[in-house]
C-alpha positions as CSV (number, residue, x, y, z in Angstrom):
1,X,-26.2,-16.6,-53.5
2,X,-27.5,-18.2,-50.0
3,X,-23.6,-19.6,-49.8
4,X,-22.3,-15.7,-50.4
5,X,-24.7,-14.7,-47.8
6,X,-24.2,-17.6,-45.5
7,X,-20.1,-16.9,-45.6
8,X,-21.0,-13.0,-44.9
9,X,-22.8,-13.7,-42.0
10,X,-19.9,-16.0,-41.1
11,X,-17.7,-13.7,-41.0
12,X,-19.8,-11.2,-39.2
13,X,-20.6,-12.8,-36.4
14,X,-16.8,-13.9,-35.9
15,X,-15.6,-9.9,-36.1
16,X,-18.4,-9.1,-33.9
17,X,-17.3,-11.5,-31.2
18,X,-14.0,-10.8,-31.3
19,X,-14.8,-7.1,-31.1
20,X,-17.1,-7.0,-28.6
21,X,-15.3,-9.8,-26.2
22,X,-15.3,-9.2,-22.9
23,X,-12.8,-8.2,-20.8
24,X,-13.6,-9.1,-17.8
25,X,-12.7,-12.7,-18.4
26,X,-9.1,-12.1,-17.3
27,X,-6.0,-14.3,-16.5
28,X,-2.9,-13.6,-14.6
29,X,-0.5,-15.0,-16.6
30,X,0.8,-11.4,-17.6
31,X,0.8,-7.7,-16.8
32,X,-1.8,-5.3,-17.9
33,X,-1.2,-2.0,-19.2
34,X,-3.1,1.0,-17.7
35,X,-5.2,1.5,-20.9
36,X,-6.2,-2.5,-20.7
37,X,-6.6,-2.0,-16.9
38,X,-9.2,1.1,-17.1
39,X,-10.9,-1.3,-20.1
40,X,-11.7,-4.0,-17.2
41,X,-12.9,-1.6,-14.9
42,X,-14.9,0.0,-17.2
43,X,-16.4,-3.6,-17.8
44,X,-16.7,-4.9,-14.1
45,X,-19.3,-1.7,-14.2
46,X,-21.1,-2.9,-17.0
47,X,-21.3,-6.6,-15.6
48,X,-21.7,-5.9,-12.4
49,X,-23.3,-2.5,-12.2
50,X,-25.3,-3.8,-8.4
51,X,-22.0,-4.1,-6.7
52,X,-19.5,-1.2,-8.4
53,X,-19.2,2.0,-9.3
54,X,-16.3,3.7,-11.1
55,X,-15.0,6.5,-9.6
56,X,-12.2,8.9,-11.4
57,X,-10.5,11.1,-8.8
58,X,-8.6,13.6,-11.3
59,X,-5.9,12.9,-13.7
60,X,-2.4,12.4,-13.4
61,X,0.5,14.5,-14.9
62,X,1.0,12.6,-18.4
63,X,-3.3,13.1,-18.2
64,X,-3.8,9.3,-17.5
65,X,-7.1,8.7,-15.3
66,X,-6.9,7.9,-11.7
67,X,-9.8,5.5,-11.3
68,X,-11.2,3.9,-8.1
69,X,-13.6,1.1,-7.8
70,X,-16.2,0.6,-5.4
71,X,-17.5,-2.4,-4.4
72,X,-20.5,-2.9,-2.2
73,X,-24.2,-4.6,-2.2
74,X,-27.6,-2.7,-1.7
75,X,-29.7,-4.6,1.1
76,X,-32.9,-3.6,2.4
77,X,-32.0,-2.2,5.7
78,X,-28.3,-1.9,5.0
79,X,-26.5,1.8,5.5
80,X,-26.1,4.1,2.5
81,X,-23.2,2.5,0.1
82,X,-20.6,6.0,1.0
83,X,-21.1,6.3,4.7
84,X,-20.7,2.6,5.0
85,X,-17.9,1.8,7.2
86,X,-15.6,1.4,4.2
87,X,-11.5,0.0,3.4
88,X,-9.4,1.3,0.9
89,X,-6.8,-0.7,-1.5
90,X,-4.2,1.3,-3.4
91,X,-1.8,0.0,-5.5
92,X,1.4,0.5,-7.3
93,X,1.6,3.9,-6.0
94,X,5.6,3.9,-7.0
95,X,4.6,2.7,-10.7
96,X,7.3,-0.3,-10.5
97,X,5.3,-2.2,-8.7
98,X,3.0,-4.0,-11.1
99,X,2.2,-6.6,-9.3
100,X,0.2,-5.1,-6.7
101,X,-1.6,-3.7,-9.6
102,X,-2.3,-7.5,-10.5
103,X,-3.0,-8.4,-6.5
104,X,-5.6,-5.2,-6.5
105,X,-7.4,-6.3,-10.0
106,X,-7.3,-10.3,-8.4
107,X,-9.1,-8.7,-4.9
108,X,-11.8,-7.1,-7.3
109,X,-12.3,-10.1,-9.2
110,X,-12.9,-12.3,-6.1
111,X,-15.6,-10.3,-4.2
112,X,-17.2,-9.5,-7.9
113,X,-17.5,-13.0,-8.2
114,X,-18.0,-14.8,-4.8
115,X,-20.4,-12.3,-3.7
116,X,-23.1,-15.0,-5.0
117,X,-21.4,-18.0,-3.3
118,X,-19.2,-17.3,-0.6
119,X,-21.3,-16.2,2.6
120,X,-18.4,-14.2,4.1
121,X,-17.9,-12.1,1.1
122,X,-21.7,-11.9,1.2
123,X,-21.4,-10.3,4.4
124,X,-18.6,-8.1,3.8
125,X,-20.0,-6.8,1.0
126,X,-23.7,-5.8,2.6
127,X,-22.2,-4.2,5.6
128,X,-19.0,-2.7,4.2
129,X,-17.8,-0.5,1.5
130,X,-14.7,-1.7,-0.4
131,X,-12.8,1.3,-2.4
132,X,-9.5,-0.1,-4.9
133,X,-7.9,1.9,-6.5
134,X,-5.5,-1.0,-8.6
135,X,-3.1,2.2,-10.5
136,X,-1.9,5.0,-8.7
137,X,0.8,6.0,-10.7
138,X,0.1,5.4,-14.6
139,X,2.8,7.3,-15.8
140,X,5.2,5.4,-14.8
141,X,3.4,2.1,-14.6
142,X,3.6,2.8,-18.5
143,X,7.0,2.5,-19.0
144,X,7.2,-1.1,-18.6
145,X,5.4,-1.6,-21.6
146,X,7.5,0.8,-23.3
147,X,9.4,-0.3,-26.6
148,X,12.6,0.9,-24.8
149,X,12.3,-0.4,-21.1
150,X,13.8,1.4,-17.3
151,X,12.3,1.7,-14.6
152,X,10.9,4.5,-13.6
153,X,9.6,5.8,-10.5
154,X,8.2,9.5,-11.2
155,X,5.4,10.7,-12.8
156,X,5.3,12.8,-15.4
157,X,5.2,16.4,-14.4
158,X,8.6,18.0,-16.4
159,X,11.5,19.0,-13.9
160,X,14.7,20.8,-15.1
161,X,16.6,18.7,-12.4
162,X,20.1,20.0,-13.9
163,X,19.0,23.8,-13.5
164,X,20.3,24.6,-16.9
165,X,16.6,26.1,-18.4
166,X,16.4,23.0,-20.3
167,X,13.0,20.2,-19.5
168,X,14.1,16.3,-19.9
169,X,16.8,16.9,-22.6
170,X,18.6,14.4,-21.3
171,X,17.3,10.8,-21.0
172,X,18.7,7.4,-21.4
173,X,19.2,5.8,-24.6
174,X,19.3,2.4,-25.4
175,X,22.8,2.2,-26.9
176,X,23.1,-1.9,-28.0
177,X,19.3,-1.7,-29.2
178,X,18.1,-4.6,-26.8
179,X,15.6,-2.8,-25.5
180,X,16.5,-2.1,-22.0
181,X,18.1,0.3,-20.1
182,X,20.8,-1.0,-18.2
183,X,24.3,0.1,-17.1
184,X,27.9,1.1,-18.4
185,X,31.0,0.7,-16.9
186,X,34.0,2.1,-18.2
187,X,38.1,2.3,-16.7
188,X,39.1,4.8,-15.1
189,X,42.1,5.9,-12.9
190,X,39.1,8.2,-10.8
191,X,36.9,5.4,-10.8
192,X,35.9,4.1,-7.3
193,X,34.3,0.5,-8.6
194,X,36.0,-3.2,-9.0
195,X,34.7,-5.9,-10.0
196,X,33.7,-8.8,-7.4
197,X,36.9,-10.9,-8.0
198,X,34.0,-14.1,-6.6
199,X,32.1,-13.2,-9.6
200,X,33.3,-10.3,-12.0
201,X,29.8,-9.7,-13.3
202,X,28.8,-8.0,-10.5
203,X,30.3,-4.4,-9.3
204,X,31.2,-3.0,-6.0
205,X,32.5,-0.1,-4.4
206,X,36.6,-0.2,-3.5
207,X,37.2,-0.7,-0.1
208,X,40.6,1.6,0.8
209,X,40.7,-0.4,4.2
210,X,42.0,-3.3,2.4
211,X,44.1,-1.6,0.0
212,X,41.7,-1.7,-3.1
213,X,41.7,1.2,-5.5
214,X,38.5,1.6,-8.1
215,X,39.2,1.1,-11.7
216,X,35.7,1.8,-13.3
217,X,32.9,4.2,-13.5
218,X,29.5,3.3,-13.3
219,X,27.0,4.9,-15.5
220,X,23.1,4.4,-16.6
221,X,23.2,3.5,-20.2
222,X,22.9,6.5,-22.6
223,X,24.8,9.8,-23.7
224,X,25.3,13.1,-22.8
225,X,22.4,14.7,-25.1
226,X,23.4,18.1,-23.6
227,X,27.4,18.4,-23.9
228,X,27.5,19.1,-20.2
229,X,29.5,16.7,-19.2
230,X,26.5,14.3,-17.0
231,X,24.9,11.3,-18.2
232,X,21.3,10.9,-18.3
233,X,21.0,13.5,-15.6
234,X,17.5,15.1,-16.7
235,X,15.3,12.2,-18.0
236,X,11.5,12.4,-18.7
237,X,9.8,12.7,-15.4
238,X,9.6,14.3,-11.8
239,X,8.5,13.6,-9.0
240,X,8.5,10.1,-7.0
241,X,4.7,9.9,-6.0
242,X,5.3,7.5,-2.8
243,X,7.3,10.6,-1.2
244,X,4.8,13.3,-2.3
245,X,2.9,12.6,1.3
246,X,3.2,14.7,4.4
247,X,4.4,12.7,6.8
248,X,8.0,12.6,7.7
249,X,8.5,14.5,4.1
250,X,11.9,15.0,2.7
251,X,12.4,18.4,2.3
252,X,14.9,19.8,-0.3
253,X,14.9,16.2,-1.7
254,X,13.7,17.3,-5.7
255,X,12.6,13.9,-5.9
256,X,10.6,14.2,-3.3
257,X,8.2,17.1,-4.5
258,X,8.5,20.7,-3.8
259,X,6.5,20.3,-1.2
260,X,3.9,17.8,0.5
261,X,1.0,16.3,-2.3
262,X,2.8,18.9,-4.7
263,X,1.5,16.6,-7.1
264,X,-1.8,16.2,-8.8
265,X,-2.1,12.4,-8.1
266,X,-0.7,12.6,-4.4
267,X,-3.4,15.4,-3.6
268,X,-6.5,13.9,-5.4
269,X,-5.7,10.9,-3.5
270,X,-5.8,12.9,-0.2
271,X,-9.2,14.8,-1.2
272,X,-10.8,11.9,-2.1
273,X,-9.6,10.3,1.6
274,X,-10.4,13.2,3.3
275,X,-13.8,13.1,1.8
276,X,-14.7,9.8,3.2
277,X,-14.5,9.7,6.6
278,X,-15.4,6.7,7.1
279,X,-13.1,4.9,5.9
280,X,-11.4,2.8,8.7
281,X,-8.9,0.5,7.2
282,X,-6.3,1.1,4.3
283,X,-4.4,-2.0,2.7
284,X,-1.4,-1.1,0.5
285,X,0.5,-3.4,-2.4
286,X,4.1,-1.1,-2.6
287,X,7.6,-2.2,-2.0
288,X,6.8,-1.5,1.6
289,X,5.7,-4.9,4.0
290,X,4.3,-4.0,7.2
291,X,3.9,-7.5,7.9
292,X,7.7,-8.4,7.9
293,X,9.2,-5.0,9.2
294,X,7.5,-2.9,11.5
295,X,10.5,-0.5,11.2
296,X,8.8,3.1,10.2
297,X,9.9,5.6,8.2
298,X,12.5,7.1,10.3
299,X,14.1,6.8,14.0
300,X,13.5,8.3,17.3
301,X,16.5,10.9,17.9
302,X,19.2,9.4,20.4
303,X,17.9,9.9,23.7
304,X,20.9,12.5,25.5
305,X,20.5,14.7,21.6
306,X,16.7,14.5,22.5
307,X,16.6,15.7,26.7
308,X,18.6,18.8,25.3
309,X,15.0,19.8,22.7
310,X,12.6,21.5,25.2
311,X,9.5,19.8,25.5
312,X,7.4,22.0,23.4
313,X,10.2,22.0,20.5
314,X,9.3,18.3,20.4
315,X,6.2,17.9,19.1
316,X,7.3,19.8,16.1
317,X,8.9,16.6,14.9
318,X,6.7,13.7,13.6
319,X,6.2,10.8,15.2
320,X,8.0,8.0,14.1
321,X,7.3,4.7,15.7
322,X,4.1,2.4,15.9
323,X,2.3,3.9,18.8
324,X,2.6,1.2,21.9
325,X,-1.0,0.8,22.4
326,X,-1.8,-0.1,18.2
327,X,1.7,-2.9,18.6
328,X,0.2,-5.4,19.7
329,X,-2.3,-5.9,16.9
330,X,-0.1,-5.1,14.5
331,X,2.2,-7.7,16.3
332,X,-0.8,-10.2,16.1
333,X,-1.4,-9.9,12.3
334,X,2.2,-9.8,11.5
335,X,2.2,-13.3,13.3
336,X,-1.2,-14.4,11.2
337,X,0.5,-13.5,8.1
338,X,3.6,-15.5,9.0
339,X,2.1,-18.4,9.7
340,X,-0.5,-17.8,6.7
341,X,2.7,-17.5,4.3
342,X,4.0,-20.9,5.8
343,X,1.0,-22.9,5.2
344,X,0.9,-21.3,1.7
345,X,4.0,-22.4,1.1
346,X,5.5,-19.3,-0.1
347,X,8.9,-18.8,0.2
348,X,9.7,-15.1,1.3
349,X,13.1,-14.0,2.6
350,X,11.7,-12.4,5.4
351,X,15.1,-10.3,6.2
352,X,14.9,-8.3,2.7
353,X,11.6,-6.7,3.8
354,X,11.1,-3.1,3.3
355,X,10.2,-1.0,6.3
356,X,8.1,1.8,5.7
357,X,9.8,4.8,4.1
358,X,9.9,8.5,4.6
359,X,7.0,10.9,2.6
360,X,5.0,7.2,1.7
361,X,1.7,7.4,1.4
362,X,1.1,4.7,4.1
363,X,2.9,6.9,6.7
364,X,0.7,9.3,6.2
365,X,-2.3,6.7,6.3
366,X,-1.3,5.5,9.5
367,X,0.3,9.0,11.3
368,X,-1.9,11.5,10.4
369,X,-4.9,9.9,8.6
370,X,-5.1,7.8,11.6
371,X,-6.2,4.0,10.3
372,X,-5.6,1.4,10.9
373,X,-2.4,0.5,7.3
374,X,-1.1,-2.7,6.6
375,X,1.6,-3.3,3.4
376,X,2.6,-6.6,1.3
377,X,5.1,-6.4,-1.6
378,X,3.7,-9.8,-2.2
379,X,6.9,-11.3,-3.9
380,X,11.0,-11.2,-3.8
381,X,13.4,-12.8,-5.4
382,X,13.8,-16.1,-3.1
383,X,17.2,-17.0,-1.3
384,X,18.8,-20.4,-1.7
385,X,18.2,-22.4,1.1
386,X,21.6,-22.8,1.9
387,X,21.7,-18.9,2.2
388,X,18.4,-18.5,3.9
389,X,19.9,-21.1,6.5
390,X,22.5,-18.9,7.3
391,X,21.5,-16.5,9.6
392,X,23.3,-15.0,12.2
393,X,22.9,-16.3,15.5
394,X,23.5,-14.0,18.5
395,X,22.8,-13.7,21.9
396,X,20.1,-11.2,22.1
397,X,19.4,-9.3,26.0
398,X,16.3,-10.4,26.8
399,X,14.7,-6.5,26.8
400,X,15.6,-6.4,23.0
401,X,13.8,-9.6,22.2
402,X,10.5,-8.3,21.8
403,X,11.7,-5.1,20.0
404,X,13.2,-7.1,17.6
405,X,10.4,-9.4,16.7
406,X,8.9,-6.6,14.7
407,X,11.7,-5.9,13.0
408,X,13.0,-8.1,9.7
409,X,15.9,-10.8,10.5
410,X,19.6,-10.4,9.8
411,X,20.7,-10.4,6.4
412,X,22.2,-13.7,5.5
413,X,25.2,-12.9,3.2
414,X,28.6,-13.5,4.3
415,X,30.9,-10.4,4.8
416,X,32.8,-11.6,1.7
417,X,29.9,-12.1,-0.4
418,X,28.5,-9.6,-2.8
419,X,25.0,-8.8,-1.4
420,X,23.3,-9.1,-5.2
421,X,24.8,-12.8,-5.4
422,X,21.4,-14.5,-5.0
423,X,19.9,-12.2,-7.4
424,X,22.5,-13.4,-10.0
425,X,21.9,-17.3,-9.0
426,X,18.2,-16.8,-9.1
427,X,18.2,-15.3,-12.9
428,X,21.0,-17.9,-14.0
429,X,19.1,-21.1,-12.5
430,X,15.6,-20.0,-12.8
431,X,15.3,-17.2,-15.3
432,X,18.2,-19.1,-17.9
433,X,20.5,-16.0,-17.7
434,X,17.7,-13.9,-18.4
435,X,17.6,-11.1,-15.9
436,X,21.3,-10.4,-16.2
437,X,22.8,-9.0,-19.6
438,X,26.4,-9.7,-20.4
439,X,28.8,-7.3,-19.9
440,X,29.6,-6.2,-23.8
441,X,32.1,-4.0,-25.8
442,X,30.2,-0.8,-26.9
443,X,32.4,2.3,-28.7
444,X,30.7,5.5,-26.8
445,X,31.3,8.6,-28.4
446,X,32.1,10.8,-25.5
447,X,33.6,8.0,-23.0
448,X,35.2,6.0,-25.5
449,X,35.6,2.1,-24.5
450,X,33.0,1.3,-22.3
451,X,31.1,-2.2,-21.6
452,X,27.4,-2.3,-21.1
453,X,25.4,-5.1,-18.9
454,X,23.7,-5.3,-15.7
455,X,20.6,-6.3,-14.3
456,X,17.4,-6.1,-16.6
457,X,15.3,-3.3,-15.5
458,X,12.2,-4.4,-13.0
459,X,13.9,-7.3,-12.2
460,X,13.6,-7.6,-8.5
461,X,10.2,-5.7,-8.4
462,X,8.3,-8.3,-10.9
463,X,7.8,-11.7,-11.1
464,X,7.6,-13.7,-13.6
465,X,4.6,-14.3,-14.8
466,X,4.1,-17.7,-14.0
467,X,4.6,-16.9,-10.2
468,X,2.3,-13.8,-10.1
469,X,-1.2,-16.1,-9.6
470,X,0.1,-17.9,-6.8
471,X,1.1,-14.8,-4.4
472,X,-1.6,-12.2,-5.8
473,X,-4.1,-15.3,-5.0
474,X,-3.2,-15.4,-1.2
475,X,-3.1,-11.7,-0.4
476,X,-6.0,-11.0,-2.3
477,X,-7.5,-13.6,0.1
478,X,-5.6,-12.6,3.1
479,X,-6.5,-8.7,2.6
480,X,-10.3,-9.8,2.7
481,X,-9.7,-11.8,6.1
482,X,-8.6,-8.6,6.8
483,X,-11.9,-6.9,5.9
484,X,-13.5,-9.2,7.6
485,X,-11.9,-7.9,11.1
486,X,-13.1,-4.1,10.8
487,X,-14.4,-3.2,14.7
488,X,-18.1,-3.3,15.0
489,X,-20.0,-1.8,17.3
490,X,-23.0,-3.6,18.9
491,X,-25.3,-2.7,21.8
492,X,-25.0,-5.7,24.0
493,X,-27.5,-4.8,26.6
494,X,-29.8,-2.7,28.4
495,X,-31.0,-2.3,32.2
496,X,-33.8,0.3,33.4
497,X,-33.9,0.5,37.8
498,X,-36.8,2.6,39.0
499,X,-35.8,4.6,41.2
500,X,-37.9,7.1,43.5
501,X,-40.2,9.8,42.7
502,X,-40.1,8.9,38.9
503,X,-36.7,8.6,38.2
504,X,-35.1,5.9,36.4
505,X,-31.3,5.2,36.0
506,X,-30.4,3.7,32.6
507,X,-27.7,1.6,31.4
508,X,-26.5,0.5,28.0
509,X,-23.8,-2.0,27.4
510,X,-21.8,-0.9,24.1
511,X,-19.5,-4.0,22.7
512,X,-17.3,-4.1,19.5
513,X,-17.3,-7.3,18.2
514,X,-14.5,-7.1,15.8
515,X,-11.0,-8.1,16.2
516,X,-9.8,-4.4,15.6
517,X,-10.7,-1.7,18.2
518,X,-12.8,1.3,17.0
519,X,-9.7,3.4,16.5
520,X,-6.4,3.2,17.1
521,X,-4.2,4.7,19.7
522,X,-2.0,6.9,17.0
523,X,-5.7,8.1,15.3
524,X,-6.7,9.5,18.6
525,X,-3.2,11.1,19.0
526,X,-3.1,12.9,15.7
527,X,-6.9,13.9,16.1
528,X,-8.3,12.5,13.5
529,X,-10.1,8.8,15.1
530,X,-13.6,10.3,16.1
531,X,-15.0,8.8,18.8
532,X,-18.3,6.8,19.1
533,X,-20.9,9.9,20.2
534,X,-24.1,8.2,22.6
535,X,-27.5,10.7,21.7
536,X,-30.0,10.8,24.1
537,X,-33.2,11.4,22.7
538,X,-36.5,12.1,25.0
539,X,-39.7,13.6,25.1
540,X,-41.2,16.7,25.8
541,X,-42.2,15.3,29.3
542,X,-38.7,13.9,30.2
543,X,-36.1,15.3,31.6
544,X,-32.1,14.4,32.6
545,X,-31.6,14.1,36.2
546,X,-27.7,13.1,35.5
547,X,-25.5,12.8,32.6
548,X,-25.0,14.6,29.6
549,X,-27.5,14.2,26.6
550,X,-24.2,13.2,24.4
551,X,-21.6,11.1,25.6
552,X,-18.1,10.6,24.2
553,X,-16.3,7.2,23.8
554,X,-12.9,7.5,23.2
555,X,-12.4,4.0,21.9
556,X,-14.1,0.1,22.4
557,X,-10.9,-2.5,22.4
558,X,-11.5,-5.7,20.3
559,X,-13.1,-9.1,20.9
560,X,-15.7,-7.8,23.1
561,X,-14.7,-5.2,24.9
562,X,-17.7,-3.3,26.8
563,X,-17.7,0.1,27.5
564,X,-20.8,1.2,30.1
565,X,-22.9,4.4,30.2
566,X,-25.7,5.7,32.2
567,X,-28.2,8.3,33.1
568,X,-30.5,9.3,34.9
569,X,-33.8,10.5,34.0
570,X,-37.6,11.8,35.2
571,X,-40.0,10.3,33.5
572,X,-43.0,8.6,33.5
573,X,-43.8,5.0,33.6
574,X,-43.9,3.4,30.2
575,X,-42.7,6.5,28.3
576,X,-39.6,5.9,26.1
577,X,-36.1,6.7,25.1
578,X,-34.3,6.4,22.4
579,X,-30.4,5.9,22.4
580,X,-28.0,6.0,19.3
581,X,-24.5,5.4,19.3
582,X,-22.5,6.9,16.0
583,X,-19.0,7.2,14.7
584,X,-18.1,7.9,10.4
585,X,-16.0,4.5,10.9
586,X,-18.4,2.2,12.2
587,X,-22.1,3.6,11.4
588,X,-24.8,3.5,14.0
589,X,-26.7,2.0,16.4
590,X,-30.1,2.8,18.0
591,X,-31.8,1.1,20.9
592,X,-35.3,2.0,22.2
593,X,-35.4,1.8,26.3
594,X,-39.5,1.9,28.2
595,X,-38.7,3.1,31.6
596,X,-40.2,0.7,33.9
């Protein structure tokens, strides 16, 4: 009997630990789904319930939860947790990009548990408020885990994007059952496509100029469900949420949206920005890399089209470069980050960098929200180093140099070269073969002979997993040097000069400390960078000789920049003033002045 009950109890406890496990104890050896990723949200809360709280900010289209953690620590003294000066991390906003979903859960994982031993994070975490929202787009973040796997970039709102009354009737189908969605190419006498005669696995365009004529389609793998004659023309899914934003928006583009934040993720994103004002800094994991390419999402018009556009007619078109004053900085951290990566010994081919791109949501961060936006992609597919070696060298006039800088390097494939060839050595020497499948025979029942291969969906968007620790490691690291630059204003110093009949002129000394300055030049632009506002606060028997009771200052540059203010004021001896200097992104402070 006490060996039955001794072997129940066995078993017991083992179900019990295996059921209640925590899932907080995470690696990075893999990819998390969204249901797994909301499960270790859900138990950073419960584990660390001083320092997070989870936020849900609406639901997506396929009705997945759009969850945002925030991290910060209570300290006697310390500003309310919301009106904190605060940065926000998003994350795989265009739902292929799952490792920034990793990078975002690593970030939270590190100040969660370093807050207890690493002074800095310490620090950041008592004066700031940190917002990450690790999933931005679970509906298509999904479909990597999918039994049947393409990559998908929409979300899940149902478009009838062949206009024939009919929702997603025709998606792709996985005709050699491996799984994945790839290509099929088929011959044809209309065909525009050849085969690289360096290396026939990979496709490209005819070129007429030197007397090459296609002899292939190209199509994504999968029928024509709806006998009108297109291939996988109307698949599940709509809209691409990292074009869904207002600036520079691509009108008449269905991909795009029908119109700006069209889209339930896009606009609870923007509510829930627009409620916190004080947010100062975003930091974004997307294809886009601020860092390497500075290029934004579109280009200045030519200068002779633009002198014809009256003046006024102007302004009606959105800005599109880096405002000159905010270029510098980002010219500074772009250089950190280089030199950051080198040390690290990551190898990134800097001239495959993606600029910023039109309708993105950190566009409309920088442009309009007015922030201060920086971007990683934190991986690519690496060059050869005999490739990488051969860049282009040209003579470059010297007024270009510094434009160019900013902007990513040449690409370093030959003009005869097919521009995918690196991808194809990279999967054959490092993945065994594995990222490319072989071109095979398949009898389609509309096309007839076709052959199906191609790159394996997500290929160049996600590493494998034994190279995702490494690079998620050093940007989570590098974001939070980045926290740790936020502007912050101080009051440096005071003077009081008695002056006659009881008047007193007053001056305070304002500094920012930080390595950012208290807004940025594009903020102020756009209207949306508040200034710091100086209160004057007196008593019933004082009153202002000169000045205004609130002062305005537009902006405090970094590294101890002081901006001066004074007044003049009746008073008398020994009374007091009290002065208080305020702005959403960088709190307050308050300084008591005895007029002596």
């Amino acid at each position: 009997m006490n060996r039955h009950l001794f072997l129940s109890l066995w078993l017991f406890l083992s179900f019990s630990l295996l059921l209640f496990a925590v899932p907080g104890e995470m690696t990075f050896d893999k990819y998390h789904q969204p249901k797994e990723l909301n499960a270790l949200l859900k138990s950073w809360t419960s584990k660390h319930p001083q320092l997070t709280k989870l936020i849900n900010i609406g639901k997506s289209s396929g009705k997945n939860d759009l969850f945002i953690l925030r991290i910060a620590a209570e300290k006697k003294g310390s500003p309310e947790i919301d009106s904190r000066p605060a940065i926000f991390v998003s994350a795989n906003l265009e739902g292929v990009h799952l490792v920034g979903t990793e990078a975002a859960l690593m970030l939270i994982e590190k100040l969660l548990t370093k807050y207890n031993s690493d002074e800095k994070i310490a620090e950041l975490l008592e004066k700031r408020t940190v917002y990450v929202a690790p999933l931005l787009n679970p509906d298509a973040a999904q479909n990597y885990f999918a039994d049947i796997r393409y990559e998908r970039y929409t979300n899940a709102r149902s478009i009838d994007e062949d206009l024939d009354d009919l929702i997603d009737e025709d998606g792709f189908d996985d005709l050699n059952k491996d799984g994945l969605i790839t290509q099929m190419r088929v011959k044809d006498p209309a065909g525009n496509w050849i085969s690289n005669p360096a290396e026939p696995r990979l496709m490209r365009r005819a070129d007429p100029n030197k007397g090459e004529k296609g002899i292939y389609k190209i199509y994504t793998e999968g029928l024509d469900n709806d006998g009108d004659g297109e291939y996988n023309e109307d698949p599940p899914g709509g809209i691409e949420l990292n074009r869904n934003f207002p600036h520079d928006f691509e009108y008449y583009i269905r991909a795009a949206g029908r119109w700006p934040v069209s889209e339930k993720e896009s606009i609870a994103l923007v509510k829930f920005l627009a409620s916190k004002p004080n947010i100062a800094m975003v930091l974004n994991f997307s294809s886009e890399n601020t860092f390497l390419n500075l290029q934004q999402s579109g280009r200045t018009r030519d200068p002779v089209a633009l002198a014809r556009i009256p003046s006024r007619m102007r302004r009606l078109e959105p800005v599109m470069n880096i405002d000159r004053q905010d270029m510098p900085l980002m010219k500074t951290v772009q250089l950190d980050y280089k030199n950051a990566l080198e040390k690290a010994k990551l190898n990134y081919p800097e001239n495959r960098a993606k600029g910023v791109g039109k309708g993105s949501f950190i566009a409309y961060c920088y442009y309009q929200y007015g922030v201060q936006v920086f971007s990683s992609d934190l991986w690519a597919i690496p060059e050869s180093q005999e490739t990488s070696a051969r860049e282009t060298k040209r003579d470059i006039p010297a007024k270009n140099v510094e434009m160019r800088e900013g902007m990513p390097k040449r690409g370093s494939v030959r003009k005869d070269e097919h521009p995918d060839i690196y991808i194809l050595n990279w999967s054959d020497s490092v993945l065994k073969g594995k990222g490319f499948v072989t071109w095979t025979p398949y009898k389609h029942p509309t096309l007839g002979d076709v052959e199906i291969g191609g790159f394996v969906p997500y290929l160049k968007t996600t590493p494998p997993p034994s190279e995702i620790e490494k690079t998620i490691s050093f940007h989570a690291d590098f974001y939070i040097s980045l926290m740790n630059r936020l502007p912050e204003l101080k009051i440096k110093d005071t003077q009081v000069k008695a002056l006659e009949d009881g008047l007193y002129q007053v001056t305070v000394s304002f500094t920012n400390i930080g390595r950012f300055p208290t807004s940025t030049a594009q903020g102020r632009l756009a209207g949306t960078a508040s200034p710091i506002r100086v209160h004057l606060k007196m008593t019933e028997n004082q009153s202002l000789f000169s000045g205004r009771p609130i002062e305005a200052i537009p902006v405090i540059n970094e590294n101890g920049d002081i901006k001066k203010l004074e007044w003049t004021i009746r008073g008398k001896k020994g009374s007091k003033i009290t002065i208080t200097a305020k702005s959403p992104k960088l709190g307050s402070v308050t300084t008591t002045v005895v007029l002596q």
